[in-house]
C-alpha positions in Angstrom: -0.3 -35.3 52.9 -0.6 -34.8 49.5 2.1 -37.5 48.8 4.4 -37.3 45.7 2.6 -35.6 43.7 2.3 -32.6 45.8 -1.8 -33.5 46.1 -2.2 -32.5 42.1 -4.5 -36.0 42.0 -7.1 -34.2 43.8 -7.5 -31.4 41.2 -10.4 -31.8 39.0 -10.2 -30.1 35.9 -12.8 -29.0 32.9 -10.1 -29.4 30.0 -8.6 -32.9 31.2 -11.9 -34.4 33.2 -13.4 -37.2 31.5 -17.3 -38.8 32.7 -17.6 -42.2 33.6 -20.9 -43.9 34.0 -20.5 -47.5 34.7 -23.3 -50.2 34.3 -26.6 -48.3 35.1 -28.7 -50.3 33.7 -32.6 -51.2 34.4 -32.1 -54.8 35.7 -29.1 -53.6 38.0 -30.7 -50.6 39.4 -33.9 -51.8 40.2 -32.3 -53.9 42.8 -30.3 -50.9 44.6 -31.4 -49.2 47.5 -29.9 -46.2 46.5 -31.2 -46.2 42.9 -32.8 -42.9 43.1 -29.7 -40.7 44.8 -27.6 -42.2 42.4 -29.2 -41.5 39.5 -29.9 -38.0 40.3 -26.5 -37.6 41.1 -25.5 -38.7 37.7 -27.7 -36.7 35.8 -26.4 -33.5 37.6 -23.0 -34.7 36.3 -24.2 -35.4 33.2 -25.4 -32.0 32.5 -22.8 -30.3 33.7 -20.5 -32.6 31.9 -22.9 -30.8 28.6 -22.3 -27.2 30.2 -18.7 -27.6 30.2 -17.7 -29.4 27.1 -16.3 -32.6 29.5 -16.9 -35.3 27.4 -18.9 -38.6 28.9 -18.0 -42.5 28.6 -20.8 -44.7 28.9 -20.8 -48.6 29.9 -23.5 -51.4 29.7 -22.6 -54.9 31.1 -24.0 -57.3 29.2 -27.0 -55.5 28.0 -28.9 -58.4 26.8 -29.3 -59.6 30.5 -28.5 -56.6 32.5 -30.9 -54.3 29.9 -30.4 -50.8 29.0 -28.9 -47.6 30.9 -31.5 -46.3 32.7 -33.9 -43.4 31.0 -33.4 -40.9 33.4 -29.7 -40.8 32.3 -30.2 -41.9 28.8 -32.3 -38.6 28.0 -29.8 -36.8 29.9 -26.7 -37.6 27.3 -26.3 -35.6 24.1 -26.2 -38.9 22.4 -26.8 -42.8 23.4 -23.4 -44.7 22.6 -22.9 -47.0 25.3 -19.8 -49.5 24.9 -20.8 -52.9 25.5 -18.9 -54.9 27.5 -18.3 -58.6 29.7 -15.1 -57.7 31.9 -16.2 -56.2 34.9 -12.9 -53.9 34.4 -13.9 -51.4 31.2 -10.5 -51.3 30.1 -10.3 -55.0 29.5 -13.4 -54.0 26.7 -10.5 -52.9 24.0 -13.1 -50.3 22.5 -13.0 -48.6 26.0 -9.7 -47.8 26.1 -9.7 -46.8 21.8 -12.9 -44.3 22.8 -11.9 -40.8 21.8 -12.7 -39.2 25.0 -10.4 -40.9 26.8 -7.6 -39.5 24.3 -4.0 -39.0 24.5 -2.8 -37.1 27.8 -3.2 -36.5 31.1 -7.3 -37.2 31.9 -8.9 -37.4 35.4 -11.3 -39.5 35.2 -14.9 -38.6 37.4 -16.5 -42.0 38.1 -19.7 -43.2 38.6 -21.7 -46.3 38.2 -23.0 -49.6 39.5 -21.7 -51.6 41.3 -19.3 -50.2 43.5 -17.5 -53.5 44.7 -17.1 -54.7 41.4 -17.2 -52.8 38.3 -16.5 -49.9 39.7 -13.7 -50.8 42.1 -12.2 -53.3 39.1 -12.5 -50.0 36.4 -10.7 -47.7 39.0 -8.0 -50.0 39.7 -7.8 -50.7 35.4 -7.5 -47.0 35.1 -5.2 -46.1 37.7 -2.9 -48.8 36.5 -2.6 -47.5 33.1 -2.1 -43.9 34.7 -5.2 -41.6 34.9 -6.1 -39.9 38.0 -9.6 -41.3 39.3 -12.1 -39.2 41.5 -14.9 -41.6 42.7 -18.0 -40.0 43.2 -19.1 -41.5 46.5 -22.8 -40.3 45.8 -23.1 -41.6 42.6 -21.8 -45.4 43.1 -23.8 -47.6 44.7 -23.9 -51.6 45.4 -26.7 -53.9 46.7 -24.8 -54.1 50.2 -23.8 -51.2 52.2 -21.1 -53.3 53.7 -19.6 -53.8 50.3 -19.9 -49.9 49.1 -17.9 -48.9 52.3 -15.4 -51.9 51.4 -15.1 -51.0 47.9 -14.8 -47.1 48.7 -11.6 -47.6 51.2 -10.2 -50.2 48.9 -10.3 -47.5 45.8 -8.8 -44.6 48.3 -6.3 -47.1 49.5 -5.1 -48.1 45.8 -5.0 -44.1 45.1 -7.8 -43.2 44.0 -9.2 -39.6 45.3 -13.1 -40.3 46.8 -15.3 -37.6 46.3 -19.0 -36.0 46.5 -20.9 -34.6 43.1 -21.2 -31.1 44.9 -17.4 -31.3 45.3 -16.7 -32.4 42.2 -19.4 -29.7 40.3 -18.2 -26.7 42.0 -13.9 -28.1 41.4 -15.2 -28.3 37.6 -16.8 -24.9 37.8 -13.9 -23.2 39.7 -15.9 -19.5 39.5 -18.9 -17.7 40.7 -20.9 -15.9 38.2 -20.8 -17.3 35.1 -23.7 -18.9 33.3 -22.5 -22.4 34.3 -22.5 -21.7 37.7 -25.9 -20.5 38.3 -27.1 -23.3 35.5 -25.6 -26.0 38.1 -26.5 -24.3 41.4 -30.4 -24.5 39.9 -30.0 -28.1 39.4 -28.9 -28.9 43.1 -31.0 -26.8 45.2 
């Protein structure tokens, strides 16, 4: 079941993990139903991403009609460096695929943003092409129509893509009971 790889896709990883928040931004989100899961669900990755040194890539569409990433998440990053961008794909944006965190090796990429069917589904498919492993966080994607999420989350799982939850994808990055990070992250989702 695991196919070729003998299921190693579907390990998440602290040292080779890599954040990705696509295209939260005020003028997007305000239209989605889901606004509020989704960005609570981000800023739980977020932190944890701080907690365990997993470095985060930020994306704004167009900014200047779009506006900025949402505060809630904003406040949540160590520092506000989004990379601008007009393909829908990130990694047609050339400073995407140059940002340091993405860096030489293998990187799982944890994947989050707006909206689903589109930058997020065109992103996946950009970074599965050019070989990282992508875990979509089904609870922290979101488009205006659920028809389209539930298109766009099959159609990511079908091109190889591993779909996930942010509770399954906190406690892989975790992978122990006991330590300060764990109890710091089980606060934040109880």
């Amino acid at each position: 079941m695991g196919g070729t790889d003998g299921g190693k896709k579907f390990l998440l990883r602290r040292d080779s993990a890599v954040l990705l928040i696509v295209d939260i931004q005020e003028k997007l989100a305000a239209i989605m139903e889901e606004r509020r899961k989704v960005a609570a669900n981000c800023v739980h990755l977020v932190e944890a991403a701080k907690l365990l040194s997993i470095p985060v890539v930020l994306t704004e569409q167009y900014s200047k009609g779009l506006g900025p990433t949402i505060p809630e998440i904003k406040t949540a990053l160590h520092s506000y460096e989004p990379i601008e961008k007009m393909t829908f794909d990130c990694c047609g944006e050339p400073s995407f695929l140059a940002a340091e965190a993405l860096g030489k090796g293998e990187k799982t990429v944890v994947l989050a943003g707006m909206e689903t069917h589109i930058c997020v589904l065109q992103t996946c498919l950009g970074l599965l092409d050019r070989g990282f492993k992508v875990h979509v966080i089904s609870d922290a994607v979101c488009s205006r129509a659920k028809e389209n999420y539930f298109t766009a989350l099959e159609f990511m799982r079908d091109a190889g893509a591993v779909v996930s939850c942010t509770e399954t994808a906190l406690f892989q990055l975790l992978e122990r009971v006991g330590t300060q990070e764990f109890r710091a992250v089980s606060r934040r989702i109880k």
